[in-house]
C-alpha positions as CSV (number, residue, x, y, z in Angstrom):
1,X,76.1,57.9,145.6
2,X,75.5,54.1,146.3
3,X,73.1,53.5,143.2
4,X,74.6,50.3,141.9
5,X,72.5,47.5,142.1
6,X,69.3,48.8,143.0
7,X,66.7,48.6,141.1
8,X,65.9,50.5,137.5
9,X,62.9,52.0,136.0
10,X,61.0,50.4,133.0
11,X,59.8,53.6,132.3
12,X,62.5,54.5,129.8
13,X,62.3,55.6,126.3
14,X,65.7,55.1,124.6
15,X,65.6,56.5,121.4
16,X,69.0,57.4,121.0
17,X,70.1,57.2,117.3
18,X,66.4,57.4,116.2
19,X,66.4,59.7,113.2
20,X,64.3,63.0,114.3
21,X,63.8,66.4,112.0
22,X,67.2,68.3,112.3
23,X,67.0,71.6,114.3
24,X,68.8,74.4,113.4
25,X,69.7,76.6,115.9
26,X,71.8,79.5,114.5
27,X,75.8,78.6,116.3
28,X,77.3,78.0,119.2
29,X,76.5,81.2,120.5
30,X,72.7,80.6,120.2
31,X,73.1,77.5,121.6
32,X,74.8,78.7,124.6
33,X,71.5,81.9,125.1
34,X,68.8,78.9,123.9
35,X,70.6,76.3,126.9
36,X,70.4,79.2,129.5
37,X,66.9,79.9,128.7
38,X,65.6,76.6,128.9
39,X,67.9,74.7,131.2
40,X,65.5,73.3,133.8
41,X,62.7,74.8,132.2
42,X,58.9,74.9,133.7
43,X,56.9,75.3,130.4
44,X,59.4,74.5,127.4
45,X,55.9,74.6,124.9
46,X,56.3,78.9,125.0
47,X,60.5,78.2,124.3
48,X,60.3,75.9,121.6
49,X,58.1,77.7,119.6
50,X,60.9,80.1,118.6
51,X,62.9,77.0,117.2
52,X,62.9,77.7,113.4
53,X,64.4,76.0,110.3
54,X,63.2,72.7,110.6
55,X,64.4,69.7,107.7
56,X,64.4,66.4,107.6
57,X,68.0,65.2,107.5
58,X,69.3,64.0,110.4
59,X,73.0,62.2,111.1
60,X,73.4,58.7,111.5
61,X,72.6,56.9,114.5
62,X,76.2,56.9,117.0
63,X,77.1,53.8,118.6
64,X,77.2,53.5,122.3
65,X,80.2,53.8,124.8
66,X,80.5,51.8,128.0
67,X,80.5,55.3,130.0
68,X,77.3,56.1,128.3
69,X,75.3,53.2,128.7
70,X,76.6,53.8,132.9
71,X,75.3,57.1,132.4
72,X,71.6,55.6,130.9
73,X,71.8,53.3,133.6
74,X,72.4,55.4,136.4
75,X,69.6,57.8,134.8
76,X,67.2,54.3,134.9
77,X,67.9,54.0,138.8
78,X,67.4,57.5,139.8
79,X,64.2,57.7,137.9
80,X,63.2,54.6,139.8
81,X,64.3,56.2,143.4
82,X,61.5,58.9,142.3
83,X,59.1,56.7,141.6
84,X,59.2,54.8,145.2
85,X,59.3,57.8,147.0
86,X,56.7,59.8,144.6
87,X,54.4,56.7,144.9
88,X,54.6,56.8,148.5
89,X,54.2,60.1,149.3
90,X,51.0,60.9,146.4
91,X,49.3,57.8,149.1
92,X,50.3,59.9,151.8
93,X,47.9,62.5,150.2
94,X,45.4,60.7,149.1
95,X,46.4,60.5,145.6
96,X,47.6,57.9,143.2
97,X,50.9,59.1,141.3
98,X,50.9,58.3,137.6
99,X,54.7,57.5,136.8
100,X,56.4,59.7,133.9
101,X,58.3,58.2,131.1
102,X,62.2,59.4,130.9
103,X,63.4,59.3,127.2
104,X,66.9,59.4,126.3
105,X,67.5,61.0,122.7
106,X,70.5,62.4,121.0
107,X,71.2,65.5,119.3
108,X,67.5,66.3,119.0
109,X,63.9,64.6,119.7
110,X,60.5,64.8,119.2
111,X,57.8,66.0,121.8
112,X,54.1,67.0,122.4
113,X,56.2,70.3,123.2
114,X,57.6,70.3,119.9
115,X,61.4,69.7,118.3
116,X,64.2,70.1,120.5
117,X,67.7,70.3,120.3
118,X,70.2,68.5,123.2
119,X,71.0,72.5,123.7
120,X,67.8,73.0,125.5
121,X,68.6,70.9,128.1
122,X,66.9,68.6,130.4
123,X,62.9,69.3,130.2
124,X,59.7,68.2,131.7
125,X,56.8,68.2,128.7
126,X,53.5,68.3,130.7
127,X,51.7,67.4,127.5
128,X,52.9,64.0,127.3
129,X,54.4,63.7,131.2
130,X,57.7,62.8,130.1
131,X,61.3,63.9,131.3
132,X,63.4,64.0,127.9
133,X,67.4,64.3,128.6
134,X,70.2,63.8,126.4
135,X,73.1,62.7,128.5
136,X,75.7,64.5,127.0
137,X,74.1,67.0,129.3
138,X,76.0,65.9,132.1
139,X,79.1,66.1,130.9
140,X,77.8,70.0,129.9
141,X,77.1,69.9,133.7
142,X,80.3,68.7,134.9
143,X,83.0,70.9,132.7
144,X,81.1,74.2,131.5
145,X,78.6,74.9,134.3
146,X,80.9,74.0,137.0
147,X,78.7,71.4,138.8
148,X,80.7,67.7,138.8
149,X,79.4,64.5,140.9
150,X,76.6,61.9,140.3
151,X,74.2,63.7,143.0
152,X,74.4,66.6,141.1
153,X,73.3,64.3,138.1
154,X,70.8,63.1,139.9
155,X,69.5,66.3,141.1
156,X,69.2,67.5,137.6
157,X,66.7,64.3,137.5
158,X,64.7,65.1,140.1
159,X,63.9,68.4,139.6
160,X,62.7,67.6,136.0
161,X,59.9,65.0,138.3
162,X,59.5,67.7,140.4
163,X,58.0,69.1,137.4
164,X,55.5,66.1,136.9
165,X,54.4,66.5,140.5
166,X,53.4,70.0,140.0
167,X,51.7,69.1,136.8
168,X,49.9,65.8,138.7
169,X,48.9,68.4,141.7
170,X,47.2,71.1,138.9
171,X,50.2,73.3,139.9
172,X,51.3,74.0,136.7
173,X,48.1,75.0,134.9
174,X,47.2,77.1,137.6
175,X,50.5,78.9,137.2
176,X,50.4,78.7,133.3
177,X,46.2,80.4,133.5
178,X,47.6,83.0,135.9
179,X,50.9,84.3,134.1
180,X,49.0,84.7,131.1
181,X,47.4,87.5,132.4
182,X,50.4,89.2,133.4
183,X,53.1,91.6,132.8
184,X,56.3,90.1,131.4
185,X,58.5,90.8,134.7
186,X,55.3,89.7,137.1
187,X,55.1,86.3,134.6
188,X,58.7,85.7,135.0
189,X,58.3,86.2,138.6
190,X,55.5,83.4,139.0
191,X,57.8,81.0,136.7
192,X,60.3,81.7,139.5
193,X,58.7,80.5,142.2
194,X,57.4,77.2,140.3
195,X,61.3,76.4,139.4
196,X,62.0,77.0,142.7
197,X,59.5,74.8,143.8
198,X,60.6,72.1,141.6
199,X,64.5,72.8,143.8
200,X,62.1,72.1,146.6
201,X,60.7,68.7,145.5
202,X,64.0,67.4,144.1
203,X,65.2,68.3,147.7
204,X,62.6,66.4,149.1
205,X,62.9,63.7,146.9
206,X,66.3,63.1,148.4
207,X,65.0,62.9,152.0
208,X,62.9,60.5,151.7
209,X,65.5,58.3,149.5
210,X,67.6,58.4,151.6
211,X,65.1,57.8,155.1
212,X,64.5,54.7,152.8
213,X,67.6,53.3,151.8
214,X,70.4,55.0,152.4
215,X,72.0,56.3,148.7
216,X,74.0,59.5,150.0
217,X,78.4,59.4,150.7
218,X,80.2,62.0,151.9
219,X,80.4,64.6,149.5
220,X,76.9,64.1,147.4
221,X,74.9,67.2,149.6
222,X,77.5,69.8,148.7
223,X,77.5,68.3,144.9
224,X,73.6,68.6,144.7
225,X,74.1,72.5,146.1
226,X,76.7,73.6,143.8
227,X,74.7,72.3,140.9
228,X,71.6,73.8,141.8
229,X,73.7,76.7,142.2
230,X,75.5,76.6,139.1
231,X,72.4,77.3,137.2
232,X,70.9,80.4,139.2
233,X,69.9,82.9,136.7
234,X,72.0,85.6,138.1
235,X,75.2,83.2,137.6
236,X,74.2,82.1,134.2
237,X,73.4,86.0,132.9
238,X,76.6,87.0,134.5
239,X,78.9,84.0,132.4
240,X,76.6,85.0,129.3
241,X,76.2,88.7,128.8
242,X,78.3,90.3,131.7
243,X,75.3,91.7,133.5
244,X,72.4,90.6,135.8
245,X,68.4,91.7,134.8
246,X,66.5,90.6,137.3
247,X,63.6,91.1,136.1
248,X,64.5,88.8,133.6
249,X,65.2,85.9,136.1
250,X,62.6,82.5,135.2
251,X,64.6,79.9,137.6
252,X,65.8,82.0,140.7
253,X,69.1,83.2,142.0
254,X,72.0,81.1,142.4
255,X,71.5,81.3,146.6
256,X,67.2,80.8,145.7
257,X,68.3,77.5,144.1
258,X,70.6,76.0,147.0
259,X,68.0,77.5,149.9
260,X,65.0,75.5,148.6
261,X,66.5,72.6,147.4
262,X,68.1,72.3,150.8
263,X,65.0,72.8,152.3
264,X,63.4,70.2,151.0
265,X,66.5,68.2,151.7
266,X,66.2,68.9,155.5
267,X,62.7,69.0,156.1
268,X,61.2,66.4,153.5
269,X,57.5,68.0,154.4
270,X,55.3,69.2,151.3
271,X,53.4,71.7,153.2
272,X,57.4,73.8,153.8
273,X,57.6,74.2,149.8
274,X,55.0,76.7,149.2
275,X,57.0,78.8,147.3
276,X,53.7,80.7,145.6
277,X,52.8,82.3,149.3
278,X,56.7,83.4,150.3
279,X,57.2,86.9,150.7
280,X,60.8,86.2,150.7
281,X,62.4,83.7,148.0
């Protein structure tokens, strides 16, 4: 991606080394289940109630690398990408888009969600309408999901804003009101469609960036894919327990993923991501 040099966001939160409570999440093989059931998450608030053993320590605040601050950095620029397009396209509609603060955090942070652990993942909190992400993440992204290349990083970005758009737009309440009246396979089916929905908008994020000044090389589409691939449910329950549930699926299938974040990639047009009113996913 050509990101150097363009502008970066002031709507960063760095609070990497702040102390936080420490989360306790019961070994490496809960965080592996709790980072599969949260990564890219649509309503983290139900999740992070389950989080338990909460104290007050917390480890002493790590100093920076040069490879990390390029990571932050790189983070600052794609946030600002969203907001020019975002902007643009919420005028487009008649709307004023509100921009979302990203906050950085290590190891664990505090939200209006609640207390979360790097192991969740990236997540969109629609009660303060802020993307948190710890960036070791990537690296989580790159060597045990499978899913290398700064587009991919960026993608992971912009599906988190594709979040805030939904909550802007009243998508996500609507969803939230609805699936509460539902059956747990019928709930998880609706939180499908909103994740893939969020594919969608990250998609069409990148259509318009790059309609607007040209960020894309050779090479960045197919990293964007595989990534959005790399975390389809049926992947991630096949790695983890060896079997697929279906009706168990919240995100969408590996193949859901890649279709609607390429569609949104090659048609950049709102009105094609309905995902609510597809018959076929």
């Amino acid at each position: 991606m050509r990101w150097q040099g363009r502008r970066q966001s002031s709507n960063v939160e760095d609070q990497r080394g702040r102390p936080v409570g420490r989360l306790a999440l019961g070994g490496g093989a809960g965080l592996v289940v709790l980072l599969v059931a949260l990564l890219f998450g649509a309503d983290p608030r139900v999740l992070l109630e389950q989080t338990q053993a909460l104290d007050t320590s917390a480890p002493a605040p790590g100093a920076t690398s040069p490879a990390e601050e390029e990571m932050a950095a790189f983070a600052a620029t794609i946030l600002a990408e969203t907001e020019g397009v975002w902007t643009r396209e919420f005028r487009r509609m008649g709307r004023e888009y509100v921009e979302p603060k990203l906050v950085l955090y290590r190891d664990r942070v505090e939200s209006a969600c609640g207390l979360a652990g790097a192991a969740v993942g990236p997540f969109y909190c629609p009660g303060d309408s802020k993307v948190y992400l710890d960036l070791s993440f990537f690296a989580i992204l790159r060597d045990r999901l499978g899913a290398p290349g700064d587009f991919a990083q960026a993608y992971v970005i912009a599906h988190e804003v594709g979040h805030h758009v939904q909550n802007l737009l009243g998508i996500s309440e609507r969803v939230l009101a609805v699936r509460d009246q539902l059956s747990e396979a019928d709930a998880n089916q609706l939180s499908v469609r909103l994740e893939l929905q969020a594919d969608f908008l990250a998609g069409m994020w990148a259509h318009h960036t790059e309609k607007l000044r040209p960020i894309l090389e050779r090479g960045d589409i197919e990293e964007g894919l595989n990534a959005a691939g790399a975390i389809g449910d049926d992947r991630l329950q096949r790695q983890s327990r060896g079997t697929v549930v279906p009706d168990a699926f919240t995100h969408g299938t590996s193949a859901q993923r890649m279709r609607w974040f390429r569609r949104g990639l090659e048609t950049g047009d709102f009105a094609q991501g309905d995902t609510f009113n597809q018959p076929r996913l």
